[in-house]
C-alpha positions in Angstrom: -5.5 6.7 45.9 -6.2 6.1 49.7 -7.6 3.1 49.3 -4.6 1.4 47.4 -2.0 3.4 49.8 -3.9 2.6 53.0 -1.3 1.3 55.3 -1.6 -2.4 56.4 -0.6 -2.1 59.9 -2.8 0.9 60.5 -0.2 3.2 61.1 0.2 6.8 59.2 2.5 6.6 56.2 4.4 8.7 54.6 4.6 9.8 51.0 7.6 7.8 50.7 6.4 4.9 52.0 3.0 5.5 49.5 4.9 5.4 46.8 7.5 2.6 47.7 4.3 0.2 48.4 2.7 1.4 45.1 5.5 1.1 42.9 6.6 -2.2 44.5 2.9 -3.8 44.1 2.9 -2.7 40.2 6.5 -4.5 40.0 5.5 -7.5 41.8 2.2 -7.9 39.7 3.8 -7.4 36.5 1.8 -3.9 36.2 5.7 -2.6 35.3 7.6 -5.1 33.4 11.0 -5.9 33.9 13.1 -4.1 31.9 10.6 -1.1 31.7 12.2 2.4 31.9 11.0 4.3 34.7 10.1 8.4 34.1 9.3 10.3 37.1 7.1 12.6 34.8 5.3 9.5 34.1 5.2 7.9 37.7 3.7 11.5 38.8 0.6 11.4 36.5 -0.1 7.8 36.7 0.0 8.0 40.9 -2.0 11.3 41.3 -1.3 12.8 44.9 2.4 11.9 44.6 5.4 14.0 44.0 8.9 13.7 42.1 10.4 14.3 45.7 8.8 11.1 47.8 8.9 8.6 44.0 12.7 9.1 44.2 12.8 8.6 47.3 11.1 5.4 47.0 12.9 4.2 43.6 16.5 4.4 45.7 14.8 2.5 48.5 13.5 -0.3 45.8 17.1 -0.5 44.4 18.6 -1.2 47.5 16.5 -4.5 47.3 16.9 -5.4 43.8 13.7 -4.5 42.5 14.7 -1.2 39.9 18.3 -0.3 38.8 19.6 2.9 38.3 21.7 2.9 34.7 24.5 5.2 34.0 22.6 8.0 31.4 20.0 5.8 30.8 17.7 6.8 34.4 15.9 4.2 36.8 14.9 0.8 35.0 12.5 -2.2 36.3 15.4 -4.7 37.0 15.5 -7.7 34.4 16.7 -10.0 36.3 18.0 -13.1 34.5 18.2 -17.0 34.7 22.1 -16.8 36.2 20.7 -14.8 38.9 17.9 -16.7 39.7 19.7 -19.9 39.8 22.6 -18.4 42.2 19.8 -16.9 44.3 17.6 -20.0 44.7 20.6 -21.9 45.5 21.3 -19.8 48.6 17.7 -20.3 49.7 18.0 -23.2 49.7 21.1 -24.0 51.1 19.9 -21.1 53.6 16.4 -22.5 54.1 16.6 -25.7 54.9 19.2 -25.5 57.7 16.7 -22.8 59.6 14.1 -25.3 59.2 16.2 -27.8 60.4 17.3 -26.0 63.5 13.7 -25.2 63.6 12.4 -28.5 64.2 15.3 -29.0 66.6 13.9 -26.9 68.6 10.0 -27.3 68.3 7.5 -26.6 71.0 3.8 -25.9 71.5 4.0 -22.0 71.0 6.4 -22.5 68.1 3.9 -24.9 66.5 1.0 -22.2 67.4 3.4 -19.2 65.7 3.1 -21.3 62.9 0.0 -21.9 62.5 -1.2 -18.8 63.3 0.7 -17.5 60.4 -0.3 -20.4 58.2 -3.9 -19.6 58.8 -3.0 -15.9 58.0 -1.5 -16.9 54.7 -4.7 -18.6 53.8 -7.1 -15.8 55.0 -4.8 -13.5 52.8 -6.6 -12.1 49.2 -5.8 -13.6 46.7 -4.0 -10.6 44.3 -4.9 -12.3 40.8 -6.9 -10.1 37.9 -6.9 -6.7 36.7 -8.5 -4.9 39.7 -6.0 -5.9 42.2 -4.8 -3.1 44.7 -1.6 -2.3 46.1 -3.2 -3.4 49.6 -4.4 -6.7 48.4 -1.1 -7.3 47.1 0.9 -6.3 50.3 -1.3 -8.0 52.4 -0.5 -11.0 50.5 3.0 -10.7 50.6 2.9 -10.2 54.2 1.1 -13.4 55.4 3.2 -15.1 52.5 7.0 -13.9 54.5 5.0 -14.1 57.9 4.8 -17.7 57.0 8.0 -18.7 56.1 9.3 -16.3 58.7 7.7 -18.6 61.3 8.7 -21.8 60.3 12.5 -20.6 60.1 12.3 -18.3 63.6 13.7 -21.2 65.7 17.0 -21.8 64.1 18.8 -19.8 66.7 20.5 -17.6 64.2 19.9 -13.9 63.6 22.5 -13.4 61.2 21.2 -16.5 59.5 17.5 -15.2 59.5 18.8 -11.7 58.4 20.9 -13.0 55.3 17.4 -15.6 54.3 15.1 -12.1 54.7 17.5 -10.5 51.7 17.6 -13.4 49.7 14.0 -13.8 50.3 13.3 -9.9 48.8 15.2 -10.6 46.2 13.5 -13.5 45.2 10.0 -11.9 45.3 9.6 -11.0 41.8 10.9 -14.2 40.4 8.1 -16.3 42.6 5.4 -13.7 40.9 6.8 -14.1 37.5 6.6 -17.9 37.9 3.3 -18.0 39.0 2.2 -17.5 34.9 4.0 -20.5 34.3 3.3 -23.0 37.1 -0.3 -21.8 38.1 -2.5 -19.7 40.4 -1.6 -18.4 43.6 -4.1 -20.9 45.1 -1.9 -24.0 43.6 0.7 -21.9 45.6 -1.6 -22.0 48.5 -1.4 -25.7 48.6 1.9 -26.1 47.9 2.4 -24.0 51.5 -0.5 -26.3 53.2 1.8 -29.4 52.6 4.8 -27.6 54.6 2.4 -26.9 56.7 0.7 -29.6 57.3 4.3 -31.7 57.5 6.0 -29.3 59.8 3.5 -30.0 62.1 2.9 -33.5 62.2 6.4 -33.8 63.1 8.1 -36.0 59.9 10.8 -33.7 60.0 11.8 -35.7 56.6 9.0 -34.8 54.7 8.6 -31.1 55.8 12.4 -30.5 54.6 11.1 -32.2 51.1 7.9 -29.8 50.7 10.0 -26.5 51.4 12.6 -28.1 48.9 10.1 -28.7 46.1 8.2 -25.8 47.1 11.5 -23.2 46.4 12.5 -25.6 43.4 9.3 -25.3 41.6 9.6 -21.3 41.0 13.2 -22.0 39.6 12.0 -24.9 37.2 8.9 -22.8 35.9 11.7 -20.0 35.2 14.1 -21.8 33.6 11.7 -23.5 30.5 9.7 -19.7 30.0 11.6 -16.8 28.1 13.6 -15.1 30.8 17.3 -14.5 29.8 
């Protein structure tokens, strides 16, 4: 239990936040299915050392980011999610998206191109979170360098209300980028697909860098859209 509830940034969580990493490391690895009814009863003996109080807790605050749903008489739910919302929300991102980057670029200097490739280099230090014996760290580890990475390469567009709306569509989209990853490959071919952005952004083509994050954000929709998701 403290190994997979071990906070990343070293600082002391609570049981809340324990059980809101957990459950949102089982939901993003497929560990909890979407769809999957949730039973507190349940949640308490499979994440021993947790209580009804600090799961609710965290199932309201994974709702308020799209992750669970709470149904009228029916309880708390893995959301579904469906191909209507992942069209409208991929849309957005990249609509969103691209005119950061472009400000981005705009605005380029040397300790913008370090932020970014500090964060690149994070991303690719990151574990990969493949395999049955994955833990809730390795996961958010993962996830972290994964935003902190295309939280850098947006950061110089000059717009917090831009960057704030892109970080709640980004959420959102989370669990539909994990889902894809059956269908278009490992997380290392998503590894490269973030080395070209990467490795564009920098060299300067300001062209070709808006093409890879394009294709990049395209490629979870098109792997969606031909598997079985409603």
């Amino acid at each position: 239990m403290a190994t997979d509830t071990q906070r990343i940034d070293g600082g002391p969580p609570t049981r809340a936040d324990w059980a809101e990493e957990i459950l949102r490391a089982d939901i993003l690895s497929g560990k909890l299915k979407p769809g999957e009814r949730i039973k507190i009863g349940e949640l308490v003996a499979r994440y021993q050392g947790l209580s009804p109080t600090p799961l609710r807790e965290a199932l309201s605050r994974l709702a308020g980011s799209g992750l669970v749903e709470f149904v009228p008489q029916r309880g708390v739910r893995v959301a579904k999610g469906s191909k209507e919302d992942l069209q409208d929300v991929y849309e957005m991102r990249l609509l969103l998206e691209i005119t950061a980057l472009k400000r981005s670029l705009a605005h380029r200097d040397a300790e913008w191109e370090e932020e970014v490739t500090r964060a690149y280099k994070r991303l690719e230090a990151a574990p990969y979170v493949e395999g049955p014996d994955v833990t809730a760290v390795d996961i958010q580890a993962w996830e972290d360098a994964h935003r902190g990475f295309h939280s850098a390469l947006l950061s110089r567009c000059g717009s917090p209300w831009l960057l704030r709306i892109i970080g709640q569509l980004y959420e959102h989209s989370t669990r539909y980028r994990n889902l894809s990853l059956s269908v278009r490959g490992s997380k290392r071919g998503v590894l490269n697909e973030h080395l070209d952005i990467f490795n564009k952004t920098i060299s300067g083509d300001k062209k070709a860098a808006i093409a890879a994050l394009e294709d990049h954000l395209k490629l979870t929709v098109t792997a969606l859209m031909a598997s079985s998701l409603e």
